[in-house]
PAMILO-302347 format. One record per residue (C-alpha): x, y, z; residue in three letters; residue number from 1. Coordinates in Angstrom, 1 decimal. Example, Ala and Ser with C-alpha at 12.3 -4.5 7.8 and 13.67 -1.06 7.14 Angstrom:
2
<rec east="12.3" north="-4.5" up="7.8" aa="ALA" i="1"/>
<rec east="13.7" north="-1.1" up="7.1" aa="SER" i="2"/>
***
This chain:
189
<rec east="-25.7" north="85.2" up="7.0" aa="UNK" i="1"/>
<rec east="-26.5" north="86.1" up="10.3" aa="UNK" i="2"/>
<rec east="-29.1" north="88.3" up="11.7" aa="UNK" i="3"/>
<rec east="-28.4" north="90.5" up="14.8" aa="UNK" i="4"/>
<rec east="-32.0" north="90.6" up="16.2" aa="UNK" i="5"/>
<rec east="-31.2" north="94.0" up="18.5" aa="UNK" i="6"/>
<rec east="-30.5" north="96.1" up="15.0" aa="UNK" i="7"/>
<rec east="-33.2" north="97.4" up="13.1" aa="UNK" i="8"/>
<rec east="-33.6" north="97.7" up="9.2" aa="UNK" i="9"/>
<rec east="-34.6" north="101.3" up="8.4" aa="UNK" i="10"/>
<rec east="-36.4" north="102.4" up="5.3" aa="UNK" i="11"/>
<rec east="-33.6" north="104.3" up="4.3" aa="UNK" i="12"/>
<rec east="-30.3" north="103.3" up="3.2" aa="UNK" i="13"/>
<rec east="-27.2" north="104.8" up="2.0" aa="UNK" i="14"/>
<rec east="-27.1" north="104.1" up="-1.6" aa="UNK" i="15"/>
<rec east="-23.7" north="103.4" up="-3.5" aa="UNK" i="16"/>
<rec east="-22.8" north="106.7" up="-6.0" aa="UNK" i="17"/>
<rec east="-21.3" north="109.6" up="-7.0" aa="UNK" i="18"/>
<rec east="-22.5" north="113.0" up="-4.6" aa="UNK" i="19"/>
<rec east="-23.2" north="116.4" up="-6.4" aa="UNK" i="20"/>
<rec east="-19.6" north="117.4" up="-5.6" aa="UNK" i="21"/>
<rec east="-17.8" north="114.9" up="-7.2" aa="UNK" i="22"/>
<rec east="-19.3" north="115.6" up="-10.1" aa="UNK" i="23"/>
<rec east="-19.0" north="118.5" up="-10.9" aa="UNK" i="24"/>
<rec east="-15.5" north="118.0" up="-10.4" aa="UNK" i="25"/>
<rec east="-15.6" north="115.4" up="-12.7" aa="UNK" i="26"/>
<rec east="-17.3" north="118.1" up="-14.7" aa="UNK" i="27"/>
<rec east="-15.0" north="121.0" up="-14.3" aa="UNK" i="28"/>
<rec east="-11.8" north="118.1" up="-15.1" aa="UNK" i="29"/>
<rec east="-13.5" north="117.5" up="-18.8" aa="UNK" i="30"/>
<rec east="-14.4" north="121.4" up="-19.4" aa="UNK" i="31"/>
<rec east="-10.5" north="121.9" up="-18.8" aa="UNK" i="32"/>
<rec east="-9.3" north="118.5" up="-21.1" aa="UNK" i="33"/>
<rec east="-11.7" north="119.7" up="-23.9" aa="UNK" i="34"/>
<rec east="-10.3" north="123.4" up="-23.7" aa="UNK" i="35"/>
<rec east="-6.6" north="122.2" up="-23.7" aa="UNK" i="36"/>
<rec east="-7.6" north="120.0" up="-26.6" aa="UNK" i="37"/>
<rec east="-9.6" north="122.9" up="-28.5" aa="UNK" i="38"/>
<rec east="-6.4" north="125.5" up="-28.2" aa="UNK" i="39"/>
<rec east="-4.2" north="122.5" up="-29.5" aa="UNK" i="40"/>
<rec east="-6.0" north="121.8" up="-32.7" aa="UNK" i="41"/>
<rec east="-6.1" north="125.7" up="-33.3" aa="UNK" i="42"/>
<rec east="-2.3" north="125.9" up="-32.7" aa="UNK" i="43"/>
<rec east="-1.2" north="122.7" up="-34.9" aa="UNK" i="44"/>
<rec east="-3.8" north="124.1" up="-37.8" aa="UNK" i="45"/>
<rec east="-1.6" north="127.2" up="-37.4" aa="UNK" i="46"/>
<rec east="1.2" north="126.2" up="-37.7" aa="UNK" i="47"/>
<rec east="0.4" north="123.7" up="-40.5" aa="UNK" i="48"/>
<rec east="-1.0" north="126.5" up="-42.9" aa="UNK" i="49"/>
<rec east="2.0" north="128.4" up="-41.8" aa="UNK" i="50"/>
<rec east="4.6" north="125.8" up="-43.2" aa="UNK" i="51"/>
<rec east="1.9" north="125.5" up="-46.2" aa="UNK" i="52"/>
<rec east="2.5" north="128.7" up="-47.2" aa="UNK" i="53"/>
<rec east="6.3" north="128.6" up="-46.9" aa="UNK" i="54"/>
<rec east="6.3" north="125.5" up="-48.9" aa="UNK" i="55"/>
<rec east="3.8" north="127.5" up="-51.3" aa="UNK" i="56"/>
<rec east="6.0" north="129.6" up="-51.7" aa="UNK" i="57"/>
<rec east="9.2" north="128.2" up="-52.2" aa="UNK" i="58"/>
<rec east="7.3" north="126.2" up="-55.2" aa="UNK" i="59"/>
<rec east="6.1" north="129.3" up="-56.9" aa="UNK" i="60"/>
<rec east="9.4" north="130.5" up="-56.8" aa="UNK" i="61"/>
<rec east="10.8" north="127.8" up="-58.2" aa="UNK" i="62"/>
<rec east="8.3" north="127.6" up="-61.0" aa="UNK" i="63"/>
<rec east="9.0" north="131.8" up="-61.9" aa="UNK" i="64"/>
<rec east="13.3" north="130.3" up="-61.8" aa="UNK" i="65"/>
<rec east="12.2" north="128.2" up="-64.7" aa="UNK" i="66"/>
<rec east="9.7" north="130.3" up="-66.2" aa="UNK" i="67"/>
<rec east="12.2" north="133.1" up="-66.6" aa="UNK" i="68"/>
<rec east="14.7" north="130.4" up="-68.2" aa="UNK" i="69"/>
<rec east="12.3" north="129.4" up="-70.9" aa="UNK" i="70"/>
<rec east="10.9" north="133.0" up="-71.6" aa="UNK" i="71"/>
<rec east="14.0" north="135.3" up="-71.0" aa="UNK" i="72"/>
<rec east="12.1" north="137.4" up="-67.8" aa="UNK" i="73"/>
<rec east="9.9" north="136.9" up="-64.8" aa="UNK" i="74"/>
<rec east="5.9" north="137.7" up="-66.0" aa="UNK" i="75"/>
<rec east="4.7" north="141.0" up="-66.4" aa="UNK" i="76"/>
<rec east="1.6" north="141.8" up="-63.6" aa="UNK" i="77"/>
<rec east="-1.3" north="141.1" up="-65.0" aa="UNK" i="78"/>
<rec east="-4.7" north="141.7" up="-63.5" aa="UNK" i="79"/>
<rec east="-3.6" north="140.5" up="-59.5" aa="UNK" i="80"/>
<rec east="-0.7" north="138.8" up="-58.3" aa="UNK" i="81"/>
<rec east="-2.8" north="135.8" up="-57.7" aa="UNK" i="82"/>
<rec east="-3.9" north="136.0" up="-61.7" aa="UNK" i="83"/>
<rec east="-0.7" north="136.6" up="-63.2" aa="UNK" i="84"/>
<rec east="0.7" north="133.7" up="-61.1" aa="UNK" i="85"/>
<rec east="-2.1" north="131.3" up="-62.7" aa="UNK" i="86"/>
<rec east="-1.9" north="132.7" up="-66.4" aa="UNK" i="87"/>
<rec east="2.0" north="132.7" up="-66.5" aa="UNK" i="88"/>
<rec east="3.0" north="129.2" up="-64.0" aa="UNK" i="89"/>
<rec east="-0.1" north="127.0" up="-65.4" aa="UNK" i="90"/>
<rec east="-3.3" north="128.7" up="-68.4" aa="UNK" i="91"/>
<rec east="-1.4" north="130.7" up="-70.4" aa="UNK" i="92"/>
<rec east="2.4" north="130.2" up="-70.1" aa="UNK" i="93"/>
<rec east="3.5" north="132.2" up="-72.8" aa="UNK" i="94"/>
<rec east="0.8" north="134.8" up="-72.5" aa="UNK" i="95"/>
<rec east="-0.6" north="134.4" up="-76.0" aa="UNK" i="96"/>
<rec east="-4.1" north="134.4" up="-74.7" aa="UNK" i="97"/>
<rec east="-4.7" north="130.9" up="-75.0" aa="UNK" i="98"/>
<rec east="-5.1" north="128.5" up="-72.8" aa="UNK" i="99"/>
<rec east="-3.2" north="125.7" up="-72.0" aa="UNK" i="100"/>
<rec east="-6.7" north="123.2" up="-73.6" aa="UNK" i="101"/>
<rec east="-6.1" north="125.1" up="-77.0" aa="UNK" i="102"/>
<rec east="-2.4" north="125.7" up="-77.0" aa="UNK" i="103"/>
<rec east="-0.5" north="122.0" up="-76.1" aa="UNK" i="104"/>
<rec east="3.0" north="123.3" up="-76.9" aa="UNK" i="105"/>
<rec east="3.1" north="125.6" up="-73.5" aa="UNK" i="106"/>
<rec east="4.4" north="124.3" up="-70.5" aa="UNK" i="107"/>
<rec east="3.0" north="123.6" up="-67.8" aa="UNK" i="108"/>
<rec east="5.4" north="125.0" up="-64.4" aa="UNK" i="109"/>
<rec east="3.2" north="123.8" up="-61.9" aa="UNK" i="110"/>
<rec east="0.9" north="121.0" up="-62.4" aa="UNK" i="111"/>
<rec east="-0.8" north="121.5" up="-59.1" aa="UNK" i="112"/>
<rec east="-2.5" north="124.5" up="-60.3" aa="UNK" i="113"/>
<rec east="-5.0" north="122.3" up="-61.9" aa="UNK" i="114"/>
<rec east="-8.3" north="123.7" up="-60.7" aa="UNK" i="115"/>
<rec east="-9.8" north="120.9" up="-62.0" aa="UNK" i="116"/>
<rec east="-7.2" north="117.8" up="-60.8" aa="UNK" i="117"/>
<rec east="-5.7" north="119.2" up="-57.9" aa="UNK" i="118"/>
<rec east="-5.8" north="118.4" up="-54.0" aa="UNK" i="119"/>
<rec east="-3.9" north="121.3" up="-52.6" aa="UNK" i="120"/>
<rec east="-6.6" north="123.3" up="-53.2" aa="UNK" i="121"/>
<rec east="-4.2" north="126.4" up="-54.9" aa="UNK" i="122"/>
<rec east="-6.6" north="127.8" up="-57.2" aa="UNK" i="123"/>
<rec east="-10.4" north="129.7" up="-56.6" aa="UNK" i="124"/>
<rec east="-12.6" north="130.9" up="-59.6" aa="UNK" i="125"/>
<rec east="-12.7" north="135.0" up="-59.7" aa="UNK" i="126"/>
<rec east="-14.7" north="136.1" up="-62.4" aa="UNK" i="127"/>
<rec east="-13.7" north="134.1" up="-65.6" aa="UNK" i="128"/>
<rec east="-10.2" north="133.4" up="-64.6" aa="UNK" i="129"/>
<rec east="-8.3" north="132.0" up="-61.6" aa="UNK" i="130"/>
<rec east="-6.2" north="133.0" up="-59.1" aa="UNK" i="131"/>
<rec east="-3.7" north="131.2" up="-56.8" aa="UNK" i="132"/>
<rec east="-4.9" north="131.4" up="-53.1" aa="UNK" i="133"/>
<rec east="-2.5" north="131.0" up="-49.9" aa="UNK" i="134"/>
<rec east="-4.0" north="128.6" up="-46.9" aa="UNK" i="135"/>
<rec east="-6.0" north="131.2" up="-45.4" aa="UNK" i="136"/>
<rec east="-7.9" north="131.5" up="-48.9" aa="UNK" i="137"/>
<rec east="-6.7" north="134.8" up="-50.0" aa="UNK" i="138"/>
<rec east="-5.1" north="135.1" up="-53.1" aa="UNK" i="139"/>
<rec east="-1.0" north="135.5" up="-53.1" aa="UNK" i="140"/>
<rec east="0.7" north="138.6" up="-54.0" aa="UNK" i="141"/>
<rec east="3.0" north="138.8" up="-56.9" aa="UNK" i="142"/>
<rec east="5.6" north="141.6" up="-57.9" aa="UNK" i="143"/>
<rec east="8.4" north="142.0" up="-60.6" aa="UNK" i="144"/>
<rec east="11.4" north="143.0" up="-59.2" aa="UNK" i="145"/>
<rec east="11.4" north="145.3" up="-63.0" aa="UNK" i="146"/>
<rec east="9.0" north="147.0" up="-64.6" aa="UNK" i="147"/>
<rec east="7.9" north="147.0" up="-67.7" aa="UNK" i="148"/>
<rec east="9.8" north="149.8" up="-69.4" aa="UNK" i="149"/>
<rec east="13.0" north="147.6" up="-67.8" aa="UNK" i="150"/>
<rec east="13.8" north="149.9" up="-64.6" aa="UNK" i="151"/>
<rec east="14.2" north="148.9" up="-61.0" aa="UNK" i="152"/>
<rec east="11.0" north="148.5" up="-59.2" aa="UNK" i="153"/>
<rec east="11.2" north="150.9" up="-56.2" aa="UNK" i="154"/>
<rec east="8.3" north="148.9" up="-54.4" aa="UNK" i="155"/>
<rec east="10.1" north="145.4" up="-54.7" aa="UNK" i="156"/>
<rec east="12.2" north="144.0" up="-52.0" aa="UNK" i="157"/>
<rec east="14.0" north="141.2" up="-54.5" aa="UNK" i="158"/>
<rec east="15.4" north="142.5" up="-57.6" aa="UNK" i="159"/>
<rec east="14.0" north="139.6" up="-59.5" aa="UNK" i="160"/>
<rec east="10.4" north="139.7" up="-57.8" aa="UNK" i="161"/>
<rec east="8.4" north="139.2" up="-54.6" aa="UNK" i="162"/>
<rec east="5.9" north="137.1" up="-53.7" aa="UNK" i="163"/>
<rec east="3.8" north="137.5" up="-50.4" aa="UNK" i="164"/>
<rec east="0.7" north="136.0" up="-48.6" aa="UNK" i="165"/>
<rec east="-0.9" north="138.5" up="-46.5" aa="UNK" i="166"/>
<rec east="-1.3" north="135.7" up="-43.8" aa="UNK" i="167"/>
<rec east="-4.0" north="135.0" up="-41.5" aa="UNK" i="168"/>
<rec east="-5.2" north="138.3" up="-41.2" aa="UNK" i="169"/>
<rec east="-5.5" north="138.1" up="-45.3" aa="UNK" i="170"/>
<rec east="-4.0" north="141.9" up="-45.3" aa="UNK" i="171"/>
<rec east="-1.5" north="143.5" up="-47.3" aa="UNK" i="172"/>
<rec east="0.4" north="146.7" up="-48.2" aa="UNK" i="173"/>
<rec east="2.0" north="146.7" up="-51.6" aa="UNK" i="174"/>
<rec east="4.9" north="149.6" up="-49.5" aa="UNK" i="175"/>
<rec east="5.1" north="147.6" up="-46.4" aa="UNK" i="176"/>
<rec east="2.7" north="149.3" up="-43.6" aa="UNK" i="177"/>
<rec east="4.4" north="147.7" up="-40.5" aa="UNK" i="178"/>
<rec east="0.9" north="146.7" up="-38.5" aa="UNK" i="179"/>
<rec east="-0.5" north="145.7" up="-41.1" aa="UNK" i="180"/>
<rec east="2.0" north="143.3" up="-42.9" aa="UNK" i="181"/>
<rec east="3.3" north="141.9" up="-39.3" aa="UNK" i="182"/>
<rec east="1.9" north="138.1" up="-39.9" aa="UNK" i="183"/>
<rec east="2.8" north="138.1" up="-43.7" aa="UNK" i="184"/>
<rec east="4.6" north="135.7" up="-45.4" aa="UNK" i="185"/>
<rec east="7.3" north="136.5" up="-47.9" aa="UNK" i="186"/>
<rec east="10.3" north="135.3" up="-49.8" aa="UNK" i="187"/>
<rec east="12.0" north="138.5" up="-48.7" aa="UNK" i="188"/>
<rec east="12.4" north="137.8" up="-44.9" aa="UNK" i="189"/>
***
């Protein structure tokens, strides 16, 4: 290497690196990427507990299809909608007042309503029973489309019954208040 002897060194030199600038663009770049990320996770967790519910749904009404073929009528409401789904689709099938652990000749409509075996997560303890709870952990809504004495429901939308989440707001009107029942997921609509 060859040293020019009419240049000087001097003490200070420009050092290789990033300047302030740079990085807080750099900065600003991964505040925006995390952001984007953030509101992406939040959107496909919506919409995956959406589709859960639908699929929910379509089970349980599958399971009160066959319950009604075995007993001759869809339950009678019992306590919540989120009991009497529990009692009639997987404890106490026949209503008896024994549970399925001391009655083995029930039948069992939907196994995943296990609190004890399950991973979907269906059930919650309240008080000494159980209830069946939609994705956003609030228990779903159940209505015979009949009451008791036999007559039309005037509340129910299906003849047979309804059942209804109140969605991710967790709220729900048993006549169908329009604000309030907007995000609600039924197997009416």
């Amino acid at each position: 290497m060859k040293h020019h002897p009419n240049r000087t060194r001097t003490s200070f030199q420009h050092a290789a690196g990033f300047s302030l600038m740079e990085l807080l663009v750099v900065m600003v770049i991964i505040l925006i990427l995390a952001g984007l990320t953030i509101g992406g996770m939040k959107y496909v967790n919506a919409k995956q507990n959406l589709e859960k519910c639908k699929t929910d749904i379509a089970l349980l009404c599958r399971g009160l299809e066959e319950y009604k073929l075995d007993r001759g009528e869809y339950p009678v409401e019992q306590g919540t909608g989120a009991q009497t789904l529990f009692d009639a689709l997987y404890w106490d099938t026949d209503l008896d007042g024994s549970p399925i652990a001391q009655d083995p000749t029930q039948k069992i409509y939907i196994a995943e309503l296990d609190p004890n075996n399950t991973k979907a997560k269906w059930t919650q303890a309240q008080g000494n029973s159980f209830q069946v709870i939609d994705p956003w952990s609030s228990g779903y809504n159940y209505r015979r489309g009949t009451l008791a004495n036999g007559s039309p429901n005037s509340n129910a939308k299906n003849p047979d019954f309804d059942i209804w989440s109140g969605g991710p707001d967790g709220r729900s009107t048993p006549q169908g208040n329009a604000n309030e029942d907007r995000d609600n997921i039924t197997n009416w609509k």
